[in-house]
C-alpha positions as a printed NumPy array, in Angstrom:
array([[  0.   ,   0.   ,   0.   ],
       [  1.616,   3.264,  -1.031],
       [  1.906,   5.848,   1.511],
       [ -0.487,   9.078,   1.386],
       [  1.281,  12.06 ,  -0.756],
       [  2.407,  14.84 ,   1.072],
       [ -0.004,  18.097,   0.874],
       [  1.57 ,  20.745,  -1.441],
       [  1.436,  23.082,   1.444],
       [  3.447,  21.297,   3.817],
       [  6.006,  20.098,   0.933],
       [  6.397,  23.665,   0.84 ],
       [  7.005,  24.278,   4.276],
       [  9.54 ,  21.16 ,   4.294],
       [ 11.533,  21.996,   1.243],
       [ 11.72 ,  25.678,   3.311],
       [ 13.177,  24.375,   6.076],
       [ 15.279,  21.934,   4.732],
       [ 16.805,  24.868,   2.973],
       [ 16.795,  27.577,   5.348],
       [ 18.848,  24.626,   7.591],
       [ 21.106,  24.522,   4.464],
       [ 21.998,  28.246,   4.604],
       [ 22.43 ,  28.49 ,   8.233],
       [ 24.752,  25.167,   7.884],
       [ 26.744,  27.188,   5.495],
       [ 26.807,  30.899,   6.43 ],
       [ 28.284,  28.198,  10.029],
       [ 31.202,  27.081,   7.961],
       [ 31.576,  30.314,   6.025],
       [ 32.702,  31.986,   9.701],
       [ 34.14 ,  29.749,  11.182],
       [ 37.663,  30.37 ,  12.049],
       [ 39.03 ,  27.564,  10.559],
       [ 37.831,  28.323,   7.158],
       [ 38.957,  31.543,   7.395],
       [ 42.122,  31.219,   8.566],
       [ 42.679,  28.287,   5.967],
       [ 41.019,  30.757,   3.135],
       [ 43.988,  33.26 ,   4.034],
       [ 46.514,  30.392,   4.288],
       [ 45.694,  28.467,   0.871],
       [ 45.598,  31.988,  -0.868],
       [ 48.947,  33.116,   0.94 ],
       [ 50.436,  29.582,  -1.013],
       [ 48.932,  30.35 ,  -4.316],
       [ 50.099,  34.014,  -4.371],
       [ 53.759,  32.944,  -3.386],
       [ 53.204,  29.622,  -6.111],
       [ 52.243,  31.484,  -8.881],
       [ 52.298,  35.605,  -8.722],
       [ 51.503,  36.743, -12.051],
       [ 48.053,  34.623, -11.844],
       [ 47.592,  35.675,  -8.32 ],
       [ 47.441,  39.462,  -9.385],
       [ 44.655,  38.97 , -11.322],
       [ 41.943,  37.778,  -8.569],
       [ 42.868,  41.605,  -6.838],
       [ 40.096,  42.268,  -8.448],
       [ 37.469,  40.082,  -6.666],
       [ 38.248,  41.42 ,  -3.643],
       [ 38.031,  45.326,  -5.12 ],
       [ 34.358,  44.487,  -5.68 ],
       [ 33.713,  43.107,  -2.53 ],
       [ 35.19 ,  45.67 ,  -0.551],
       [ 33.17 ,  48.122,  -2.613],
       [ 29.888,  45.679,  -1.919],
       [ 30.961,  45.957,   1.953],
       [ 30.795,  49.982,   1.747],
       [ 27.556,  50.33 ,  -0.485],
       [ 25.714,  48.341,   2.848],
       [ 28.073,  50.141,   5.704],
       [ 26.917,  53.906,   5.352],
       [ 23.044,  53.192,   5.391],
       [ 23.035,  50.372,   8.054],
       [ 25.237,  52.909,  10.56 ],
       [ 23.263,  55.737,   9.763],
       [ 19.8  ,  53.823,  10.425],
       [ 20.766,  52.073,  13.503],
       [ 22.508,  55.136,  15.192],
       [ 19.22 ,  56.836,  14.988],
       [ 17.182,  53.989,  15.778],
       [ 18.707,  53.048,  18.409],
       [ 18.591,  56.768,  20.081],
       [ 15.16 ,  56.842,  19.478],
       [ 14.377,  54.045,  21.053],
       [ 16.366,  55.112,  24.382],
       [ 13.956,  58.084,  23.958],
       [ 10.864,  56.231,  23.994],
       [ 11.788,  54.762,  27.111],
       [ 10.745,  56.074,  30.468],
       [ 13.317,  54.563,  32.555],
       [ 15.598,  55.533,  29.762],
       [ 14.929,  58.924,  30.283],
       [ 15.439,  59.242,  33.082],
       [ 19.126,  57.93 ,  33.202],
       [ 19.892,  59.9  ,  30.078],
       [ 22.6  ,  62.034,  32.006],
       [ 24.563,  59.504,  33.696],
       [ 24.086,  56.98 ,  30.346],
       [ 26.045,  59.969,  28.344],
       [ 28.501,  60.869,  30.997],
       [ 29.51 ,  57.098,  31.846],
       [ 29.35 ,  56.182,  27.639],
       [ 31.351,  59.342,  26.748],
       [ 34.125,  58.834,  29.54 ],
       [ 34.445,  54.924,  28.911],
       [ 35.124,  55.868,  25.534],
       [ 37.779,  58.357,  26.122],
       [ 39.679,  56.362,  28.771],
       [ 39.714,  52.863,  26.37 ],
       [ 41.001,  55.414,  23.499],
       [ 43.833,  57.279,  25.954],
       [ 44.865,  53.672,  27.393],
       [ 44.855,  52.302,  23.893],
       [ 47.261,  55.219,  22.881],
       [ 49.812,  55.105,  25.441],
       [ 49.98 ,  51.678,  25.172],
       [ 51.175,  52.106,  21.094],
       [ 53.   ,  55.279,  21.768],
       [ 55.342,  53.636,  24.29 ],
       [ 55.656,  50.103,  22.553],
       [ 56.071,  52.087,  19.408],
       [ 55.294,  48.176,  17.356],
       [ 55.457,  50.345,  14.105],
       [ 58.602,  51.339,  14.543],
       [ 62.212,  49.839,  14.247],
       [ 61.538,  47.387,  11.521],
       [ 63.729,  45.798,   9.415],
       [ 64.622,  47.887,   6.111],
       [ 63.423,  44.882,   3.761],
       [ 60.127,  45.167,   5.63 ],
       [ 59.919,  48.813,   5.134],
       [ 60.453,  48.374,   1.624],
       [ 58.455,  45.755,   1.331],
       [ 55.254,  47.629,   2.393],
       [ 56.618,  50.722,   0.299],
       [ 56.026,  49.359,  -2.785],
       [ 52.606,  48.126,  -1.546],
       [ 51.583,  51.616,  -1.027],
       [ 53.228,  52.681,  -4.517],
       [ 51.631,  49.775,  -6.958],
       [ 48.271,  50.418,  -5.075],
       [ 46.182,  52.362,  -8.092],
       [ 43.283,  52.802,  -5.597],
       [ 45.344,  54.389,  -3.366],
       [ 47.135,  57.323,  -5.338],
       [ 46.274,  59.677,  -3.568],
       [ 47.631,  58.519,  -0.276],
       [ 50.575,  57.108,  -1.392],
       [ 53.709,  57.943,   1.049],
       [ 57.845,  58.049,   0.826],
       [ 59.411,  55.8  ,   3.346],
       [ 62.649,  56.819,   1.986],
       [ 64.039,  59.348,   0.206],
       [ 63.545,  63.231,   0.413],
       [ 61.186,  64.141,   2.99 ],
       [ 58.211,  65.553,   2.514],
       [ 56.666,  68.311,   4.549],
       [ 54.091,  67.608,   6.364],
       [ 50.737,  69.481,   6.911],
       [ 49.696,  69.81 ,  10.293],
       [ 46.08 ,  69.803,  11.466],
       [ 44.518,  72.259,  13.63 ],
       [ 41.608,  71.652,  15.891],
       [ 39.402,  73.901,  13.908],
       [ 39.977,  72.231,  10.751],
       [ 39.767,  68.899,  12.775],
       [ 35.984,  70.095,  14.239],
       [ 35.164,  71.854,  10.843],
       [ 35.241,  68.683,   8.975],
       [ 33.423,  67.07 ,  11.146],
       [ 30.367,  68.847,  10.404],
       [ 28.499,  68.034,   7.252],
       [ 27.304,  71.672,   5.914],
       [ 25.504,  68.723,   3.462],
       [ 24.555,  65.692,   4.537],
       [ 23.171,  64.499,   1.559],
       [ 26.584,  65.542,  -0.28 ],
       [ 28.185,  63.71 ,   2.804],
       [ 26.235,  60.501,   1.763],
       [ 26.944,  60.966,  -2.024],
       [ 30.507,  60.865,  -1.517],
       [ 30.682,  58.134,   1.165],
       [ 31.923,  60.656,   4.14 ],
       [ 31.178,  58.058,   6.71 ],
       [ 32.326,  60.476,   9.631],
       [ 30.274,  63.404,   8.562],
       [ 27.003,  61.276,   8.381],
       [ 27.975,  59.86 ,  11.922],
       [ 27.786,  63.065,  13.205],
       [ 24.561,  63.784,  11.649],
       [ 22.507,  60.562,  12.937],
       [ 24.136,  61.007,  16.094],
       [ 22.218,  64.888,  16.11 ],
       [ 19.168,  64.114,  14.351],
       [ 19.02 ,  60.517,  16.282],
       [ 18.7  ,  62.949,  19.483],
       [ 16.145,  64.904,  17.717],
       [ 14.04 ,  62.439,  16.753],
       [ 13.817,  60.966,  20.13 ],
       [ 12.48 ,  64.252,  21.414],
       [ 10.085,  64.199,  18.872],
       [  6.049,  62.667,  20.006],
       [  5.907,  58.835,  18.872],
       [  2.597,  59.336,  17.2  ],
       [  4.736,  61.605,  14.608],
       [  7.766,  59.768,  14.321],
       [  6.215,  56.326,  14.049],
       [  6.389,  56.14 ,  10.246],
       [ 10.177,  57.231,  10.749],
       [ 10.617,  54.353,  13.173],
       [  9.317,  51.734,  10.926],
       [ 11.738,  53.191,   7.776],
       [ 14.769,  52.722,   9.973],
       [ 14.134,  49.606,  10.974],
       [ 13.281,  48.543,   7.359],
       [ 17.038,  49.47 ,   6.189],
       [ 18.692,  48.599,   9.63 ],
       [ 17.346,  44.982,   8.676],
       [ 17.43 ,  45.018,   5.072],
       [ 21.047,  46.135,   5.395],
       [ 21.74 ,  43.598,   8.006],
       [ 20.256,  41.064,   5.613],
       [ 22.804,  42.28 ,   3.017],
       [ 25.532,  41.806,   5.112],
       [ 24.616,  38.45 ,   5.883],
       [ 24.4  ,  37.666,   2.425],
       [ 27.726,  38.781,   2.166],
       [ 29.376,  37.004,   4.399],
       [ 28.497,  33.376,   2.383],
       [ 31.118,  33.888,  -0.564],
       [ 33.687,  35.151,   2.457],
       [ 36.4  ,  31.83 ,   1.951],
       [ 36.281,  32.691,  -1.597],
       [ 36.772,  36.496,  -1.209],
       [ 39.686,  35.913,   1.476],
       [ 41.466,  33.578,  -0.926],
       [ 41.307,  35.8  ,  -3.482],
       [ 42.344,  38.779,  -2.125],
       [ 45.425,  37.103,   0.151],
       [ 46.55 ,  35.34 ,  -3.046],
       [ 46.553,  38.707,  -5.124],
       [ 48.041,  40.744,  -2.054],
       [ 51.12 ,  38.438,  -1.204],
       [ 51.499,  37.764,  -4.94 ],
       [ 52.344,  41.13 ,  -4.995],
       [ 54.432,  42.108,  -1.34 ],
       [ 55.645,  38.258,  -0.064],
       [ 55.788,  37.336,   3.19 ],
       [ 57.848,  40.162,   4.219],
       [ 55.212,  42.522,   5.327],
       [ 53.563,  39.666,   8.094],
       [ 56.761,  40.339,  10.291],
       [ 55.586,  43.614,  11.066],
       [ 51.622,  42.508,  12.36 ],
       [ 53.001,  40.207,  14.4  ],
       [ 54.294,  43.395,  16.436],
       [ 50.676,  44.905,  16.407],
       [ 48.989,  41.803,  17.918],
       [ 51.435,  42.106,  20.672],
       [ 50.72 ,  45.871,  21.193],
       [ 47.247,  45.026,  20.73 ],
       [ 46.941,  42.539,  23.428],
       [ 48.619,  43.975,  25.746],
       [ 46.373,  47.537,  25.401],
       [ 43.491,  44.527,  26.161],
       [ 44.879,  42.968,  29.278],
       [ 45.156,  46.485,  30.681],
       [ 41.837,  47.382,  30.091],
       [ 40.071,  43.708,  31.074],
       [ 41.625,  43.877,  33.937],
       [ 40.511,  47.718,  34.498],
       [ 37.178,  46.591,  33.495],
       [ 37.183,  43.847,  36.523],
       [ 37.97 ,  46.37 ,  38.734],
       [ 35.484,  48.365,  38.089],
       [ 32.934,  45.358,  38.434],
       [ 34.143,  44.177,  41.338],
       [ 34.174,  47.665,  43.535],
       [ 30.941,  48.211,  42.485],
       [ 29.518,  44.773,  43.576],
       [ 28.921,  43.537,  46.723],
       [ 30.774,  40.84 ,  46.262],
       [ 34.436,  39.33 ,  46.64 ],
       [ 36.573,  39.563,  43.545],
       [ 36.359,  35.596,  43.526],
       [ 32.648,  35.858,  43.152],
       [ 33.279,  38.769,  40.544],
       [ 35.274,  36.589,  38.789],
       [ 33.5  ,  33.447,  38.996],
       [ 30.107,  35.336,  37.811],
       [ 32.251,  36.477,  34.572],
       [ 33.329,  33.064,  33.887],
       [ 29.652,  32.846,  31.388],
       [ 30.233,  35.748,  29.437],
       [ 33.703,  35.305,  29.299],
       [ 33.762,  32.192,  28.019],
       [ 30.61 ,  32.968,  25.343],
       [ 32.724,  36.012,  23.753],
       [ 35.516,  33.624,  23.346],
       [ 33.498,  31.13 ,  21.492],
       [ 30.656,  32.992,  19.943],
       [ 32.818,  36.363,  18.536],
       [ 29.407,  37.45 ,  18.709],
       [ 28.56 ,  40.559,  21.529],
       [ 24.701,  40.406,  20.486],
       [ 25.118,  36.424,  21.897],
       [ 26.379,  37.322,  24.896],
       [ 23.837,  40.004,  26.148],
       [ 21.718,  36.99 ,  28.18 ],
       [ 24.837,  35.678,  30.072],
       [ 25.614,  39.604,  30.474],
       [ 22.329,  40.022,  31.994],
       [ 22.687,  37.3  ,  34.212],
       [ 25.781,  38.08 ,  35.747],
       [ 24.776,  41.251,  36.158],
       [ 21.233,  40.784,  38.053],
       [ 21.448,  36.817,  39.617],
       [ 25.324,  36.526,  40.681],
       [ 26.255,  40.538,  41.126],
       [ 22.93 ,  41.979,  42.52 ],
       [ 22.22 ,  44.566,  40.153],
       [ 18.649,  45.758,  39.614],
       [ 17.369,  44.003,  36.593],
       [ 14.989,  46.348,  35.401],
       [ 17.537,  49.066,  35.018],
       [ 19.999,  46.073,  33.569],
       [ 17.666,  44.839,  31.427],
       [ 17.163,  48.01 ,  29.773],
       [ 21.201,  49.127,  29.465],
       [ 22.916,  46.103,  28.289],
       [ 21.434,  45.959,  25.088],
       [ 21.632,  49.741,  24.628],
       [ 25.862,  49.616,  25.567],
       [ 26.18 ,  46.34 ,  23.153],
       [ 24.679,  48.573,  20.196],
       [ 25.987,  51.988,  21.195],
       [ 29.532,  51.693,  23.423],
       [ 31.463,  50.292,  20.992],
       [ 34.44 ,  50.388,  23.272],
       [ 36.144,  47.151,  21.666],
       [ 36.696,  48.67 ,  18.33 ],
       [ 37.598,  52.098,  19.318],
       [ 40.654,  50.238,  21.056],
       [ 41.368,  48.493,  17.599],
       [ 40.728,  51.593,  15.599],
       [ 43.458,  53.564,  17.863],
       [ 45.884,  50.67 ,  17.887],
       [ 45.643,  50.007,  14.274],
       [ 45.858,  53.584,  13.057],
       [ 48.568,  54.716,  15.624],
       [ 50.392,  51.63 ,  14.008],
       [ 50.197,  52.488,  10.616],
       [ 51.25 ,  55.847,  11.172],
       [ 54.141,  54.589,  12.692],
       [ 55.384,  52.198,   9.916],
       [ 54.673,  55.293,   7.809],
       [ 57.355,  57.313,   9.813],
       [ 54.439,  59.818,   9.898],
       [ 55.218,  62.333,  12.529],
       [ 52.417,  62.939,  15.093],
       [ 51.687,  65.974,  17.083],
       [ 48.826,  66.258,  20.025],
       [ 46.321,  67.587,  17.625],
       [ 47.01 ,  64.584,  15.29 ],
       [ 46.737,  62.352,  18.436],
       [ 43.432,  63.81 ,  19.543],
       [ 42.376,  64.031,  15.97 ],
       [ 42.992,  59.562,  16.123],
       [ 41.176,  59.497,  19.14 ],
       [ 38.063,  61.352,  17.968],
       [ 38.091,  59.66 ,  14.731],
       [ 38.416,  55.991,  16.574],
       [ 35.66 ,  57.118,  19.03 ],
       [ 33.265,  57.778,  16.372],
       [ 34.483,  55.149,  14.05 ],
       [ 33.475,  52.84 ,  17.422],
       [ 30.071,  54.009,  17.119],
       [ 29.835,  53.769,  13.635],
       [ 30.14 ,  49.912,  13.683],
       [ 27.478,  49.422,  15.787],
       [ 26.159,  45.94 ,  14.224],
       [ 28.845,  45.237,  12.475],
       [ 31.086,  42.181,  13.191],
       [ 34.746,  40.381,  10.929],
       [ 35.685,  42.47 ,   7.786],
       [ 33.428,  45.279,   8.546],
       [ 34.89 ,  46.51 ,  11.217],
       [ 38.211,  45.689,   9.9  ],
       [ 37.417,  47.896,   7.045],
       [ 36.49 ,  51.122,   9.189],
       [ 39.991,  51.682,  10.284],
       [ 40.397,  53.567,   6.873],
       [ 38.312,  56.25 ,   8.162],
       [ 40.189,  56.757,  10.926],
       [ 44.05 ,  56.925,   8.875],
       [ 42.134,  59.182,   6.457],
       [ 42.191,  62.131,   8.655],
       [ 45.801,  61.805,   8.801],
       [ 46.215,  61.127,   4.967],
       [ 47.334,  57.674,   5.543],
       [ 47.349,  54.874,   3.062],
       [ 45.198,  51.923,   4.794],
       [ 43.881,  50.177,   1.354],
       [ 47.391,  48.184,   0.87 ],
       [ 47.678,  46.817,   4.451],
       [ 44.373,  45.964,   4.597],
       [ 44.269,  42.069,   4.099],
       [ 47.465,  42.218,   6.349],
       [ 44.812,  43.25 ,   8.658],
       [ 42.616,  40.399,   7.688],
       [ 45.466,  37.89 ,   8.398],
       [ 45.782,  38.39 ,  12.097],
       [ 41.688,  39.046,  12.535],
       [ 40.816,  36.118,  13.996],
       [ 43.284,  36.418,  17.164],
       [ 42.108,  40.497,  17.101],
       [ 38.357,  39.629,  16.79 ],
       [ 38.495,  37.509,  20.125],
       [ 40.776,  40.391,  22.019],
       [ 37.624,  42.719,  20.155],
       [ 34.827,  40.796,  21.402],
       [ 36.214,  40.39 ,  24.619],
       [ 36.83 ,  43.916,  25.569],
       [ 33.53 ,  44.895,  24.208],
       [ 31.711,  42.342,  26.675],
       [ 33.397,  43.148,  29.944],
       [ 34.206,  46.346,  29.329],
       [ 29.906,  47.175,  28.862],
       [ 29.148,  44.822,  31.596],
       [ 31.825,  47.289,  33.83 ],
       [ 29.916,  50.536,  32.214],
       [ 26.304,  49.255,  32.945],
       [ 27.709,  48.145,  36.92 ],
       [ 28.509,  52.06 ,  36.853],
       [ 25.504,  53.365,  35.767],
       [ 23.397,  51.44 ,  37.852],
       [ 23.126,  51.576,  41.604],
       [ 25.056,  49.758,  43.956],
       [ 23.306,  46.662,  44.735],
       [ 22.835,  46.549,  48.438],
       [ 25.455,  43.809,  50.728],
       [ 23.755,  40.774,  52.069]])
């Protein structure tokens, strides 16, 4: 007896989630760490192997890149305003606007100073070998997107224009924002959602509710972009590691292996500052405070993946710290999208490096001028996780005029190890911010 044929509607449904099991099965392997790292490494061989064919897949990853920025510019701008709106519609939200603003602002300003001290004195940039300088030198020079950033690391010097803090603050303000958005000024439109995000919150919800809905139309169609994106990523990396060392070598790998160092270090400093902070404002022992970190400690390790760690967050927080969970509840998902504090660190680290290996000179406006540009930068990848947020540091170096387009799979290379340190910081060090904001929970 033959069995009964499935109803079209529920072959439907099956052949649906069969598929959509499929995808999430591969966008899995597509990320995974692994895979990437063996993308980068089987590319690496080819471009070494065979150089002239190497040179040619460049431009797959030109594309890409270009695919990355189309999405990056109207996903920031829609969830920086959305996300200030919604802090606006809350009561409770409200209420703790003051404190939220003092203790996001300073947190971001002591992660950037910390982050800078730490390069300025290890100086990981400097003192390299004159192959390696050379090496990266005629990176710069055979870059054609990069023309017009290309630098001399030998020869006759050039003079250099300093910045003042007027032209610094005058170009951060978009007298256009649409112009801004034409011509991909990702600082200048950061600045403007950051206003009119404030604006908007201010504004009453039965007028701004056809607003709300837009935003959160592009935050998740852009999202969904992005996600999209990320399936052809062991493709992309092999391509564009082949076509890079294809034309540099290995020679230019000594050099990151100096960053990660600098890099890690500037992240022990501030985990451990974050801990600190945690534990003085608990009521409980550091062994407790350490113990009731172990969860969200371990998750950012695994996951890479802030958004995944907002429960175990939470729970630390409110069942093994004492915090009040209503004010928790609220702030830990507004400091995961907002207090971007692990990639500021990364965005000060990596441009302070570059401008090192550059021999670029730097003064205390140029300084300030990295850390405002990493602060907002940090804000500006709000959502964003891998490659993305790799690929902001270029608007941080070009304030300074410094070429980041030729190092960037360099960059790429040594992500995985930098994601972690990323994730990491950005975890404890909001789980530390929202312990300040809220009360002290009271001792047992």
């Amino acid at each position: 007896m033959s069995a009964p044929a499935m109803k079209p509607g529920a072959a439907q449904a099956q052949r649906a989630a069969s598929m959509k099991l499929d995808a999430g099965k591969l966008y899995a392997i597509a990320l995974n760490p692994w895979v990437v790292i063996g993308s980068l490494a089987l590319g690496g061989a080819t471009g070494l192997l065979w150089p002239a064919l190497a040179r040619h897949l460049g431009v797959v990853g030109d594309v890409y890149v270009d695919l990355l920025k189309m999405t990056t510019l109207p996903f920031m701008v829609s969830a920086v305003i959305f996300s200030l709106q919604r802090l606006f519609r809350d009561g409770g939200a409200s209420r703790l606007m003051i404190r939220v603003v003092t203790v996001f602002v300073g947190a971001s300003l002591l992660v950037a100073l910390v982050s800078a001290l730490v390069l300025i004195v290890m100086r990981p940039g400097s003192n390299l070998s004159s192959a390696t300088m050379e090496t990266f030198g005629a990176m710069v020079g055979s870059d054609a997107t990069s023309s017009d950033t290309v630098m001399n690391l030998y020869g006759e010097d050039i003079q250099e224009k300093s910045l003042s803090l007027s032209e610094v603050l005058t170009s951060l303000i978009p007298t256009n924002i649409f112009a801004a958005l034409a011509n991909g000024d990702a600082l200048k439109a950061l600045v403007f959602a950051l206003m009119f995000g404030l604006a908007v919150g201010r504004v009453p919800e039965r007028i701004s509710i056809g607003l709300s809905l837009s935003l959160e139309t592009v935050y998740h169609a852009c999202q969904k972009l992005m996600h999209w994106l990320s399936y052809p990523l062991p493709v992309i990396l092999f391509c564009m590691s082949a076509a890079q060392l294809g034309k540099s070598g290995l020679e230019p790998l000594q050099a990151m292996m100096q960053f990660v160092l600098a890099f890690s270090i500037a992240s022990v400093l501030l985990l451990a500052l974050a801990v600190g902070i945690i534990w003085k404002r608990s009521s409980q022992s550091l062994g407790a405070t350490l113990d009731a970190l172990r969860s969200p400690f371990a998750l950012a390790l695994a996951t890479r993946n802030s958004a995944a760690c907002m429960p175990s967050m939470i729970e630390c927080l409110v069942d093994r710290l004492g915090f009040a969970r209503v004010r928790v509840e609220l702030l830990v998902p507004l400091a995961i999208s907002l207090l971007r504090v692990g990639p500021m660190v990364y965005y000060v680290c990596a441009t302070l490096f570059i401008a090192q290996l550059y021999g670029h000179p730097l003064g205390l406006v140029d300084i300030a001028t990295v850390l405002l540009a990493s602060v907002l930068a940090g804000f500006a990848s709000a959502g964003m996780t891998g490659l993305v947020i790799v690929s902001l540091v270029g608007m941080t170096c070009a304030y300074l005029g410094l070429p980041f387009e030729a190092a960037f799979i360099l960059f790429l290379a040594v992500d995985p190890v930098c994601d972690m340190l990323r994730t990491l910081i950005l975890v404890v060090g909001n789980t530390a911010a929202v312990s300040v904001i809220c009360p002290r929970p009271l001792k047992l």
